[in-house]
PAKOL-186879 format. One record per residue (C-alpha): residue in three letters; z, x, y. Coordinates in steps of 0.001 Angstrom, whole numbers, padded with zeros to 6 digits, always signed. Each point is the difference from the previous one (the first is absolute). Example, Ala and Ser with C-alpha at 12.3 -4.5 7.8 and 13.67 -1.06 7.14 Angstrom:
ala+007800+012300-004500 ser-000660+001370+003440 
This chain:
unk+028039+030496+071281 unk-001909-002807-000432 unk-003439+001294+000250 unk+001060+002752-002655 unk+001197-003509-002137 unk-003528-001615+000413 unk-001682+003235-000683 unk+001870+000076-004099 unk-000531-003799+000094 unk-003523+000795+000547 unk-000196+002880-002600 unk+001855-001895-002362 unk-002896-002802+000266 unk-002462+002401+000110 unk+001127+001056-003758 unk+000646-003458-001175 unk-003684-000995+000801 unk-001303+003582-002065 unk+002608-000629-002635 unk-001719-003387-000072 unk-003700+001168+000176 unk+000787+001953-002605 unk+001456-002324-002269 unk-003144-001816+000691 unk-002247+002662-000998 unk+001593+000887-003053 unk+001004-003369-001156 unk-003589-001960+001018 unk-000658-001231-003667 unk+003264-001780-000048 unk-000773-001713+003502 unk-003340-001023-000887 unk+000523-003418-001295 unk-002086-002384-000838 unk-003078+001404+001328 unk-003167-002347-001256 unk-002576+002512-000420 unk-002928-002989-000001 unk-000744-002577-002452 unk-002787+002187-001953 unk-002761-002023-001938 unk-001715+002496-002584 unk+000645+002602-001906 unk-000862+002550+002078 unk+001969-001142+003166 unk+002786-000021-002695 unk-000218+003341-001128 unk-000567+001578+004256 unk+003422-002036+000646 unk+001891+001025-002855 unk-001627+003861+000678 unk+001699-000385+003892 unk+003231-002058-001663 unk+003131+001545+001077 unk+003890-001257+000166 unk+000246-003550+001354 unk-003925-000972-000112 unk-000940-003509-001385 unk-003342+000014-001776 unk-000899-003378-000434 unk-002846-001245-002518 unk-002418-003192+001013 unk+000407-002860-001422 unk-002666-000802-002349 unk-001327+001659-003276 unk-000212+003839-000580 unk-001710+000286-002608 unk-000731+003559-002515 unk+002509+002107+001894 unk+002198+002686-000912 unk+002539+000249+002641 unk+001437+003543+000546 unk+003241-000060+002201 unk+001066+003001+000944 unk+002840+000803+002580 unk+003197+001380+001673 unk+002211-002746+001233 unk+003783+000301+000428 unk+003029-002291-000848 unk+000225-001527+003329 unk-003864+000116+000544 unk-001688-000960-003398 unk-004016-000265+000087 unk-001049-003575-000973 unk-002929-000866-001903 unk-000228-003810+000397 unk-001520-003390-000222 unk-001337-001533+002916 unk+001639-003292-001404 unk+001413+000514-003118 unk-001965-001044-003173 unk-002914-000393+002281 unk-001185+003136-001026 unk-001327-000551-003023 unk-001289+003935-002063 unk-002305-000651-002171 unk-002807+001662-002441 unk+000786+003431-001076 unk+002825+001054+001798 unk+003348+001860+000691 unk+002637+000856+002279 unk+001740+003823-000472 unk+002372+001119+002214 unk+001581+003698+000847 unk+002533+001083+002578 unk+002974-001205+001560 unk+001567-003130+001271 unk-003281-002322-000902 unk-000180-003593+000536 unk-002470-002291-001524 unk+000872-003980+000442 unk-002203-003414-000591 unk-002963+001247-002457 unk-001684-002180-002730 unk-001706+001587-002654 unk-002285-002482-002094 unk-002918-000567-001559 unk-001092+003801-000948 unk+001679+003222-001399 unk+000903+003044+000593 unk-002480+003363-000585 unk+003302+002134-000901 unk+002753-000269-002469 unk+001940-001747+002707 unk-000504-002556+002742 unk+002732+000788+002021 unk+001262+003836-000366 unk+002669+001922+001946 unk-002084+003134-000195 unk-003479+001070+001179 unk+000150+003008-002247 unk+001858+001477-002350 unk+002007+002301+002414 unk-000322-002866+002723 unk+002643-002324+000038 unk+001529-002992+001871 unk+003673+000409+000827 unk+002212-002882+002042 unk-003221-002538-000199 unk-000302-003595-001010 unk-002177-002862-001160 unk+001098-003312+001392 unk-000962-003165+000045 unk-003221+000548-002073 unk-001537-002088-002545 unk-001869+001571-003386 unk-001366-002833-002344 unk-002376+000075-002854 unk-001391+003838+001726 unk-001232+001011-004213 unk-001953+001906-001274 unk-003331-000901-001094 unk+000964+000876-003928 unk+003648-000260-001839 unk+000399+003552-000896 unk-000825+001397+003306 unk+003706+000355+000520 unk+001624+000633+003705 unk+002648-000577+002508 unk-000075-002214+002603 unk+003122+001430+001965 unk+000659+003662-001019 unk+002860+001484+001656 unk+000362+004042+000800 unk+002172+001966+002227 unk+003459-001366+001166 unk+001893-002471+002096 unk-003115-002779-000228 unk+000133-003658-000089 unk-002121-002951-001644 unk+001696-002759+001668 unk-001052-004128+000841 unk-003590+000057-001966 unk-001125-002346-003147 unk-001850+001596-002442 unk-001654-001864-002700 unk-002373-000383-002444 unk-000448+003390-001874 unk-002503+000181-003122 unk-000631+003039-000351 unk+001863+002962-001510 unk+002815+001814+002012 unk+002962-001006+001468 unk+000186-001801+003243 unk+001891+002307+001598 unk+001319+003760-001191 unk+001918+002667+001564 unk-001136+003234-000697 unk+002018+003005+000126 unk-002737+002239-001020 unk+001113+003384+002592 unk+002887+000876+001786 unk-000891-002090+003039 unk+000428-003141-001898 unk+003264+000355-002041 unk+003265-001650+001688 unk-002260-002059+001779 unk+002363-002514+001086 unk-002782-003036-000382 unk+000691-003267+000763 unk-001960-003022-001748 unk+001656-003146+001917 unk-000543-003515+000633 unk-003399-000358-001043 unk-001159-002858-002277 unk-001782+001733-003216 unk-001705-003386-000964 unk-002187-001375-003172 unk-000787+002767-002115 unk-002252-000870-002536 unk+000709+001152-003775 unk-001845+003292-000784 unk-000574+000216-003390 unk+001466+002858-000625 unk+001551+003263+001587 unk+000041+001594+003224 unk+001015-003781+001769 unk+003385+000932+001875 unk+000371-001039+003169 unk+001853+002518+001301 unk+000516+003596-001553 unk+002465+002872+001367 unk-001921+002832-001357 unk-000640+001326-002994 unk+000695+001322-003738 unk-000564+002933+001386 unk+001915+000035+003617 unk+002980-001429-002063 unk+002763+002075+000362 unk-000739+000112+004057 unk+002273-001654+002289 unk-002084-002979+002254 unk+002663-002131+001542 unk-002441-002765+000296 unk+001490-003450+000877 unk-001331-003266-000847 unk+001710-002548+001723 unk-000592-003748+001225 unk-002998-000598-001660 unk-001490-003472-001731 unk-001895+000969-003343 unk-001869-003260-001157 unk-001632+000040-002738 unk-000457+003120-000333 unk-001607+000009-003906 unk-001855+003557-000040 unk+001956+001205-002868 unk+003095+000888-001339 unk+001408+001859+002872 unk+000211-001852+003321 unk+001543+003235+001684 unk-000110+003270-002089 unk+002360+002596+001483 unk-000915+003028-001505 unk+002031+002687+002539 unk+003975+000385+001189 unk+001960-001490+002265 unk-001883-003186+000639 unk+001874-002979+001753 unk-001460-003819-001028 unk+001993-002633+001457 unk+000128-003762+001089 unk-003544-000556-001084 unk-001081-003429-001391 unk-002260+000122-003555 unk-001683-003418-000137 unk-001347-001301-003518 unk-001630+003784+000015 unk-000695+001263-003692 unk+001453+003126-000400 unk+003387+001355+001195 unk+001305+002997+002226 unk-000019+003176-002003 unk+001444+003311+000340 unk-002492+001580-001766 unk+000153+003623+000096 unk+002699+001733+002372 unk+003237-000694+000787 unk+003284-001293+002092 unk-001790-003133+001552 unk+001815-002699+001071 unk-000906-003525-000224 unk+001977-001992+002291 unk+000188-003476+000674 unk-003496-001614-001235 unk-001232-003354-001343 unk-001905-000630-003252 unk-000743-003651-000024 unk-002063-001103-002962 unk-000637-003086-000785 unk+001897-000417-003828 unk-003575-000758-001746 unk-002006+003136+000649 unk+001095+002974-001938 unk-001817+002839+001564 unk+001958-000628+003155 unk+002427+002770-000513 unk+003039+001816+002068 unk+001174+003869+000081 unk-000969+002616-002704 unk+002386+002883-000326 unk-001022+003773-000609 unk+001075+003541+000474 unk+002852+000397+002042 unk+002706-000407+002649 unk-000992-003719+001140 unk+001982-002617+001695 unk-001139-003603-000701 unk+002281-001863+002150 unk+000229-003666+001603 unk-003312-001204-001352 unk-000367-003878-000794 unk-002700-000779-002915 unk-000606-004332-000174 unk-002188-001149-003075 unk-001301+003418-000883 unk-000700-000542-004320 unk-001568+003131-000717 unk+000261+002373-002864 unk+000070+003456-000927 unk-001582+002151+003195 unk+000268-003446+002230 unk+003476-001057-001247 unk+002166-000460+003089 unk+001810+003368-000318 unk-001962+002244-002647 unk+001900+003605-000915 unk-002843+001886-001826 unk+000591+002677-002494 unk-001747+003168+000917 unk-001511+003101-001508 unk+001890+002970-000736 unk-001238+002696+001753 unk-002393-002145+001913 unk-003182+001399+001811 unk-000393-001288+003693 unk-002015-002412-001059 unk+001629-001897-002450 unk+003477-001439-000695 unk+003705+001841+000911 unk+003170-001065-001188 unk+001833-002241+002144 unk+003542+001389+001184 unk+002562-000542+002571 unk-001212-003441+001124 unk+002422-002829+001650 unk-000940-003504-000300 unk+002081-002014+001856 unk+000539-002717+002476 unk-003105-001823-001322 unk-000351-004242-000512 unk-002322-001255-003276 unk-000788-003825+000873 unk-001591-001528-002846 unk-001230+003074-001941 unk-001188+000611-003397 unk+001500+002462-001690 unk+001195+001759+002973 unk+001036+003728-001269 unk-002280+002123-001967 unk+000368+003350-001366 unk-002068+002318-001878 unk-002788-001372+001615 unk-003513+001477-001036 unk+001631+001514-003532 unk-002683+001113-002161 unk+001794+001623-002932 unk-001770-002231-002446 unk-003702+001090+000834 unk+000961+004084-000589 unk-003050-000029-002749 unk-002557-000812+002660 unk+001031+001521+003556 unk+001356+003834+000545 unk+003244+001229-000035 unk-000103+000350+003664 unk-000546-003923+000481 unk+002673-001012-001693 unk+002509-001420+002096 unk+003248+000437-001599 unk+002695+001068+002905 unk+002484-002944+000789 unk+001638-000697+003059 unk+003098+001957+001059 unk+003238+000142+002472 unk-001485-003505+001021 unk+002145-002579+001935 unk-000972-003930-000077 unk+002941-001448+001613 unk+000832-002539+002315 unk-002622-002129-000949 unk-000328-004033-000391 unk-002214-001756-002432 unk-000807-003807+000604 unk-001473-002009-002650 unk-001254-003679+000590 unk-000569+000040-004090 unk+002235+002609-001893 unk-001319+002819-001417 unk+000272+001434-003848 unk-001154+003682+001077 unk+001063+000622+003703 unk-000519+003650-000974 unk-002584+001343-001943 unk+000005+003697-001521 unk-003032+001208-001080 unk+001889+002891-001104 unk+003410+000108+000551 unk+001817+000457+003436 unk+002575+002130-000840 unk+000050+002566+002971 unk+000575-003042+002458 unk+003197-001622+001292 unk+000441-003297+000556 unk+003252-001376+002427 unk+000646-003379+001997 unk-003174-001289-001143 unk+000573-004211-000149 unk-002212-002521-001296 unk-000241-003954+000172 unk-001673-000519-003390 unk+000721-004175-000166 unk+002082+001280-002908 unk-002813+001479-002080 unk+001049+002908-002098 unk-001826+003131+000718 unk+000183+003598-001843 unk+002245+002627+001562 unk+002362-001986+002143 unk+002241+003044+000505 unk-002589+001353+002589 unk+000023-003623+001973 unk+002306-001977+000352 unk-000631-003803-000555 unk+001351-002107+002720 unk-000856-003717+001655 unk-001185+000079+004325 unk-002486-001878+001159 unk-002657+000965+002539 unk-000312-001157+003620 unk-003594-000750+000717 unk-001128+002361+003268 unk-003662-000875-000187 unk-002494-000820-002492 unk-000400+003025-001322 unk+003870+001291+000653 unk+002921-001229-002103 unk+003074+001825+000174 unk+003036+000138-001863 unk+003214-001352+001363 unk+002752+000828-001123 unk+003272-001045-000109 unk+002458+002631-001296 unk-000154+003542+000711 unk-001462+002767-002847 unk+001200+003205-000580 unk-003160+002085+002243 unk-000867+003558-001627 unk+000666+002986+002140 unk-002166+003053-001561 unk-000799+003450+002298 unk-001679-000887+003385 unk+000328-003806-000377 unk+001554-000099+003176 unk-003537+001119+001394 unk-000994-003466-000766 unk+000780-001506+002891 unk-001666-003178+000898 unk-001470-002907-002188 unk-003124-001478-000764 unk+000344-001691+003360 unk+001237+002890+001607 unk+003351-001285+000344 unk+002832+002044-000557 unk+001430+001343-003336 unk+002724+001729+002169 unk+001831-002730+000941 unk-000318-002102-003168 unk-001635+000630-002494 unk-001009-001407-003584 unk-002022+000055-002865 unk-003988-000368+000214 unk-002882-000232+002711 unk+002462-001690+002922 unk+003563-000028+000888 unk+001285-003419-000235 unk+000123-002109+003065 unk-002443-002420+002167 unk-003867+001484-000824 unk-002467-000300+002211 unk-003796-001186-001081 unk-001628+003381+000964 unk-003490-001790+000016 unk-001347+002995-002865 unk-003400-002186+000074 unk-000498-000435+003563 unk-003802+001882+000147 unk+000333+000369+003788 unk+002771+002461-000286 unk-002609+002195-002147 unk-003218+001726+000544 unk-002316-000361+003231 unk+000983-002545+002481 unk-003647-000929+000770 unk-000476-000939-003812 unk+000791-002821-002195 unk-000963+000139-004049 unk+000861-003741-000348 unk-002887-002080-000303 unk-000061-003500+000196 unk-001682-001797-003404 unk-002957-001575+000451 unk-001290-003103-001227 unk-002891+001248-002449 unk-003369-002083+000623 unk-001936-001416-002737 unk-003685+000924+000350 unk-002216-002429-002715 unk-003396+001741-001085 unk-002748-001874-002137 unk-001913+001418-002571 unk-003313-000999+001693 unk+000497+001580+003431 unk+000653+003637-000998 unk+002419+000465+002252 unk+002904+001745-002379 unk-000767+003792+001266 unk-000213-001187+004198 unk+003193-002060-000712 unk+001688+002199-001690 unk-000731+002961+002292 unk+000724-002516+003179 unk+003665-001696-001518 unk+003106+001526+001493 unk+002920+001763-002185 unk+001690-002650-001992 unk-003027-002098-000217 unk-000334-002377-002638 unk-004392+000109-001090 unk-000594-003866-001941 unk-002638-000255-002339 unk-001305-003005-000901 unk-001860-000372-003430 unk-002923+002018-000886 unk-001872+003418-000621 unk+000391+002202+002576 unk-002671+003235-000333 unk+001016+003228+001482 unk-001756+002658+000311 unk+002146+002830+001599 unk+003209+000680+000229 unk+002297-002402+001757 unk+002435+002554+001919 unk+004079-001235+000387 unk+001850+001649+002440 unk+002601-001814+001121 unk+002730-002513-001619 unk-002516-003459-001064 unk+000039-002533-003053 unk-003406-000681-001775 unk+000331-003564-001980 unk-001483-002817-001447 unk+000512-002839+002142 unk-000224-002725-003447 unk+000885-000400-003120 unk-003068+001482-000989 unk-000768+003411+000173 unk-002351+001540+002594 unk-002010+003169-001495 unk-000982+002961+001252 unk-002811+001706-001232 unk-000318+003842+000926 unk-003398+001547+000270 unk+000853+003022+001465 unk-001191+003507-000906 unk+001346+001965-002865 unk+003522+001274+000020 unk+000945-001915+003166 unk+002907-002870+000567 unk-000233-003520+000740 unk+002945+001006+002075 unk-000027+002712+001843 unk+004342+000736+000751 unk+000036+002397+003526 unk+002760+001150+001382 unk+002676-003036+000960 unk-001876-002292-002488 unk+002086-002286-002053 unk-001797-002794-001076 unk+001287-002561-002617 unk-002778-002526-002091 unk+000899-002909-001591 unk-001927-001762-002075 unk-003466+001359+000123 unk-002589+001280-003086 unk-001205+002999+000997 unk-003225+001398-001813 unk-001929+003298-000604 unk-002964+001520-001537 unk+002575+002330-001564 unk-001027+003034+001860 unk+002297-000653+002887 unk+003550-000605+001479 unk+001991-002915+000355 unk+002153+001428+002355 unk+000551+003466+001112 unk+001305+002408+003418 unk-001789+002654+001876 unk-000697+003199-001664 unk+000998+001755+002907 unk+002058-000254+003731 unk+002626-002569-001513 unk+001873+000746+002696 unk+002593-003357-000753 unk+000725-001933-002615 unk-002035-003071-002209 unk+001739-002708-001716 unk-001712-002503-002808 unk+001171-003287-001606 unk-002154-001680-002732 unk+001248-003293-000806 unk-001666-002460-002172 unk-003058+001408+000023 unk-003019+000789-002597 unk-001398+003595+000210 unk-003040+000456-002559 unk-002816+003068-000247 unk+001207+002778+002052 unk+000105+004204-000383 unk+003290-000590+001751 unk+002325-002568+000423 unk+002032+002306+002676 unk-000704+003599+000653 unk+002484+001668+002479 unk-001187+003053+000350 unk+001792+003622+001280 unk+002152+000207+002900 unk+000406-004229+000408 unk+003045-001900-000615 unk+001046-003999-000331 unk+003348-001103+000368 unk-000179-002631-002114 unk-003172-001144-002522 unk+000644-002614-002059 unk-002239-002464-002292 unk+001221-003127-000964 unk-001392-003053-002169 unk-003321+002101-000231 unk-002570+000151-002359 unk-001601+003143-000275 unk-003048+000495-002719 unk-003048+001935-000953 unk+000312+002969+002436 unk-000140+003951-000691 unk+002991+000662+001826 unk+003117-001917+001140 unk+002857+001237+002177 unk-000179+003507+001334 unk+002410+002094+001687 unk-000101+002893-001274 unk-002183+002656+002231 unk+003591+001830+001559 unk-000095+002811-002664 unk+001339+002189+002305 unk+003333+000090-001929 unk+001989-000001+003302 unk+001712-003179-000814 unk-002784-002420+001695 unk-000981-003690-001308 unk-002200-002206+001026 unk+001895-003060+000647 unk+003820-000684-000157 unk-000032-003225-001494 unk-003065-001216-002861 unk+001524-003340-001189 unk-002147-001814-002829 unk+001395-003278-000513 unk-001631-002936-002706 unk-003461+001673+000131 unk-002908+000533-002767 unk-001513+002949-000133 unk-003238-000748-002783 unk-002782+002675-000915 unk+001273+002556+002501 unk-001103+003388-001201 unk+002020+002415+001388 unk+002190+000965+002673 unk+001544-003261-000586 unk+003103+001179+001809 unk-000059+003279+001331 unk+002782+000526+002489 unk+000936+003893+000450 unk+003099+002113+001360 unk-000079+003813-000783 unk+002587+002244+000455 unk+003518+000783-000323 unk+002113-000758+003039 unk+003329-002069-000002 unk-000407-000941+002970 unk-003423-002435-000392 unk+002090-002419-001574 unk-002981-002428+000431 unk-002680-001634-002101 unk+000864-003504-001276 unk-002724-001928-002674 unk+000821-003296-000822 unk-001850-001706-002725 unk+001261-003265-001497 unk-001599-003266-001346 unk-003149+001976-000358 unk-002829-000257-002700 unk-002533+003018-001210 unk-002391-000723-002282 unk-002584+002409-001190 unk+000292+002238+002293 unk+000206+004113+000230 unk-002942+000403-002316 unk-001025+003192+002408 unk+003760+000979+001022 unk-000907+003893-000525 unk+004072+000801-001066 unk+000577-003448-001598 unk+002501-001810+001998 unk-000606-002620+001376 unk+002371-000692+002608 unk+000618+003758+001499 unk+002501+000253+002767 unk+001224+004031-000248 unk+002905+001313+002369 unk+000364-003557+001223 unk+004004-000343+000328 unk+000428-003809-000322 unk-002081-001745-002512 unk+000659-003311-002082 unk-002595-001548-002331 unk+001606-003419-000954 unk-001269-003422-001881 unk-003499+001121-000478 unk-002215+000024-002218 unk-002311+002259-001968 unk-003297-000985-002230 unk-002472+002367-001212 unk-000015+002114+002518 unk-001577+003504-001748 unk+002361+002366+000761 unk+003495+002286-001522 unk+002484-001223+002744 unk+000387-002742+002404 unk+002195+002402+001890 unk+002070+002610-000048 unk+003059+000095+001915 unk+002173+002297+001499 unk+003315+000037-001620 unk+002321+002104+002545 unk-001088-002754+002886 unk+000188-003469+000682 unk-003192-000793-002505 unk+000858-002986-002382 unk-001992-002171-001782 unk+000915-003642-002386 unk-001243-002986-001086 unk-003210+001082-000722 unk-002700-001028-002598 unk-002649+002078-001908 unk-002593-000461-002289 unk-002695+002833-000426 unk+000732+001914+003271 unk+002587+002779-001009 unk+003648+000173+001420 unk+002337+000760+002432 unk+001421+003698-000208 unk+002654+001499+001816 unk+000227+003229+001255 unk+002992+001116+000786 unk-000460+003227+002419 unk-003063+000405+001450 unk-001545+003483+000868 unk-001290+000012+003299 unk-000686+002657+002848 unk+002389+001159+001721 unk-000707-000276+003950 unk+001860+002710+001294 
């Protein structure tokens, strides 16, 4: 009996150990983990490993500089077994020169990568494809770094993350420093292997990005016009967006279903926009401005079926498309790529700290410029079956217009809405309800209301769906009106930058002391100091003539002054049509009282023709600019944040300020900011301001030309259309306290009536007038 008993026992193990072998055989990838296939040290050790790559392999990159590669990774791993394409310490591996990572397969894993000083031969830098019908599927990016990776010229527009296929994650990276066109990230849903995708876009920092001058500046994008009406189910979540100042649109969701929650919006020009598509949610976010800037904006409502719920907006002033909450009229009938009609949206469960103007609908109404555009742009459609409810206003100083219809919001219902106004009267109290609370201070940047008697809370379909806070506490339980059911709150640290982005990577950079580098007239030493002085730099001149004779190239942040009293010159002896100052890319320079001098065949200052890759900046102050072809000359494809002359005397050139070479009618400018402030512009020619925006788009709300406390005398005797001061398609322009002598033309200016264009206190004698247009025809860009 026994023996037959240890013969089974025997069989029994006999199957156990096949079973097992088995198992083995056909489950190998899933017990292969963490196999380092060798740290691999060129390109073409790179490609053999990722060729022999299967589920569970480590491929690990050398430390040091790849430079000009286009990384192809290709592979099969499986959920339990991904294939990792990594760092062999992370942002040690720096990619560099022309180069780009695409990736196809399954269950890919690349981790620790720094991509710097280069860009990318493609339309992409980092894409989940390595062909159109090759896809990634289950991969991720992680703990990468992108920053400042342009493209040599402006209108060479691409991605730098481009998502495809489903189920893939961007997650711990910091990604900065974008210049050229494109958004920083898109999700394309271009086939069926790409729609429902399930993406996830979390805890990454999305630092500094810089303005763009223009369109095609988001920083992320969920598809497109023309992918619209496809469902993506993308989630952004748990991200820091600082300064993110591309364009209007920080995140343009242009597909259904998308999910963007508990992210943090950081003095970042623009606002979160559903765009195109529909039923988003928007769940629990900060907008934190800080109550001075106006482009700093919130959430911008179109189309239909969204839920903006539990957001908290501190110090956010906008108007119009960046007002906190902005409810757009649409198009009836709308193409794809245009405006729809916003419908069946909730608003509700949302905090306004310190906000101008709050609510505004009819956003984007253009019913008063039907004599210039088509009867397909006209956006006419209000909002309807739309809920704002449940929401608390807090203002520090009452406000007269706490909502603002730009045409009237008559398809929207307002319920338990409360306000603390300090008492102010405001238009339409029926749709909030004026009330005293004061706020409980959570952080710097977090005020809450407390409150100390219950309010009636609005129950409308599915609002028991909403079932946590802006803290994720509980609305079950308790509940009340706005971002965060009352009780103890919790400083959830919002701006803690080691919560966000790549662990191995700081953006915070100490400020250093700037040196002060003295240079003598007699020693000819300007050009080597210049070239040798470190960014922030202050150059001293002491008195005298200083002769150059080529151009003096800036490119970096440095201050050129005069280290007396009296004014050091510099005489430019350059060749024909070339600048005293050459601007390259990350070349801001300021001068401060200097006399700069031509033969009036060259440039004062100007940029590179060509690979502009980043930005230039330019501050004239107190300075004397006589005999030049140019004053400035910013040519095609170049931008400035900022350019501003002040307490300058400009005289006796051909040519004075021109930005005016992006004629591509795409909504491009030169600079975002020309500021002319108590300057004297004598015997300038022509061109005497020539700052250019073409095109009509909405959405470039950009372009601002101050010019106050100015002087022109006898100048535009060779302005071609005979205006002297010409600043078409540029949105925000004020002329103010100047004045006007003999200057040879029919206007001084003429301004754009239907924008922010204004002009007073202005004196003329001989020099024509100030005329008012007030629709202008333009372009259309789409």
């Amino acid at each position: 009996m026994n023996t037959i008993l240890n013969s089974q026992l025997n069989i029994r193990k006999g199957l156990l150990f096949f079973s097992l072998i088995i198992m083995m055989i056909s489950c190998k990838g899933d017990l292969k983990t963490d196999v380092t296939v060798g740290v691999v040290k060129n390109i073409a050790e790179l490609d053999e490993a990722i060729s022999n790559a299967g589920p569970g392999d480590n491929i690990v990159l050398a430390n040091g500089v790849w430079k000009d590669v286009q990384i192809k990774f290709l592979g099969e791993g499986t959920e339990k077994a991904p294939i990792t394409l990594r760092a062999e310490t992370p942002g040690k591996v720096f990619i560099e020169g022309v180069s780009n990572l695409e990736m196809s397969g399954d269950y890919l894993k690349v981790n620790g990568l720094f991509f710097r000083n280069g860009h990318s031969p493609t339309e992409n830098v980092i894409a989940f494809r390595t062909s159109k019908d090759s896809v990634a599927n289950y991969s991720s990016v992680s703990n990468c770094v992108i920053l400042d990776f342009n493209n040599l010229e402006r209108d060479q527009d691409n991605l730098w993350v481009q998502f495809y296929g489903t189920h893939n994650k961007l997650d711990h990276c910091y990604i900065a420093g974008k210049t050229n066109g494109g958004p920083t990230v898109r999700v394309d849903l271009k086939g069926n292997q790409s729609i429902r995708n399930y993406h996830q876009i979390v805890n990454n920092h999305f630092g500094p990005r810089p303005r763009k001058g223009g369109a095609r500046g988001e920083t992320i994008q969920l598809g497109s016009s023309f992918t619209s009406m496809s469902p993506s189910n993308t989630t952004i979540a748990n991200n820091l967006f600082e300064e993110c100042n591309g364009e209007v649109e920080i995140i343009s969701s242009k597909t259904n279903f998308n999910l963007i929650k508990n992210n943090v919006f950081y003095k970042s020009e623009g606002s979160v926009v559903t765009r195109h598509g529909n039923y988003a949610t928007i769940d629990g976010n900060y907008f934190i401005g800080d109550g001075k800037n106006k482009q700093f904006g919130g959430i911008r409502i179109v189309n239909t079926g969204h839920w903006i719920i539990n957001n908290y907006f501190y110090n956010i002033i906008g108007e119009n498309f960046r007002s906190p909450l902005a409810v757009m009229n649409g198009i009836p009938k709308s193409p794809l790529n245009r405006y729809n009609q916003v419908t069946d949206v909730v608003v509700a469960y949302n905090t306004y700290v310190n906000c101008k103007s709050p609510w505004q609908f009819g956003v984007g109404t253009n019913i008063a410029q039907a004599d210039v555009l088509p009867k397909s742009e006209i956006r006419s459609a209000r909002a309807l079956r739309t809920e704002v409810v449940n929401n608390i206003i807090y203002n520090k100083i009452g406000d007269k217009n706490i909502i603002i219809e730009h045409d009237k919001a008559d398809g929207v219902t307002f319920k338990s809405n409360i306000v603390n106004n300090q008492g102010v009267a405001f238009d339409n109290p029926e749709r909030i309800g004026a009330t005293e609370f004061e706020l409980t201070k959570v952080s710097e940047n977090i005020f809450l209301p407390k409150l100390t008697s219950e309010f009636e809370i609005y129950k409308g379909f599915g609002f028991e769906k909403i079932t946590k806070d802006l803290f994720g506490n509980s609305r079950e339980d308790k509940n009340s009106i706005g971002a965060a059911v009352q009780g103890e709150f919790k400083d959830p640290a919002i701006l803690d930058k080691t919560k966000y982005g790549a662990d191995w990577y700081s953006n915070v950079v100490e400020t250093a002391v700037p040196n002060v580098i003295e240079v003598t007239a007699t020693n000819g030493e300007l050009e080597t100091k210049i070239a040798a002085a470190k960014a922030g730099d202050v150059i001293s001149l002491s008195p005298g003539t200083y002769n150059v004779s080529k151009s003096i190239v800036i490119n970096k942040i440095i201050t050129i002054q005069s280290k007396d009293s009296e004014k050091a010159e510099i005489v430019f002896t350059g060749a024909d049509n070339t600048p005293v100052f050459e601007l390259n890319p990350y070349g801001i320079l300021t001068i401060k009282n200097v006399i700069l001098t031509g033969n009036d065949k060259q440039q004062a200052f100007s940029n590179l023709k060509e690979n502009m890759s980043n930005h230039f900046g330019l501050t004239v102050s107190g300075c004397e600019i006589n005999n030049f072809n140019y004053v400035l000359k910013a040519y095609k494809q170049t931008f400035a944040e900022e350019i501003t002359f002040k307490n300058t005397a400009i005289s006796d050139c051909e040519n004075g300020i021109e930005l005016s070479e992006e004629t591509n009618d795409r909504g491009d400018y030169n600079t975002e900011y020309l500021t002319i402030d108590n300057c004297q512009f004598t015997n300038v020619k022509q061109n005497v301001i020539d700052y250019y925006r073409g095109g009509y788009d909405e959405s470039t709300i950009g372009g601002n030309l101050l010019v106050t406390n100015s002087t022109f005398t006898n100048c535009g005797a060779q302005e071609k259309n005979r205006i002297l001061l010409n600043h078409r398609g540029i949105v925000n322009v004020t002329i103010n306290k100047n004045t006007f002598t003999n200057n040879s033309v029919q206007f001084v200016s003429i301004l754009w009536g239907a924008k922010n264009n204004v002009a007073s206190e202005n004196s003329f004698s001989n020099s024509g007038k100030i005329k008012t247009e007030e629709n202008l025809v333009m372009k259309l860009m789409y």
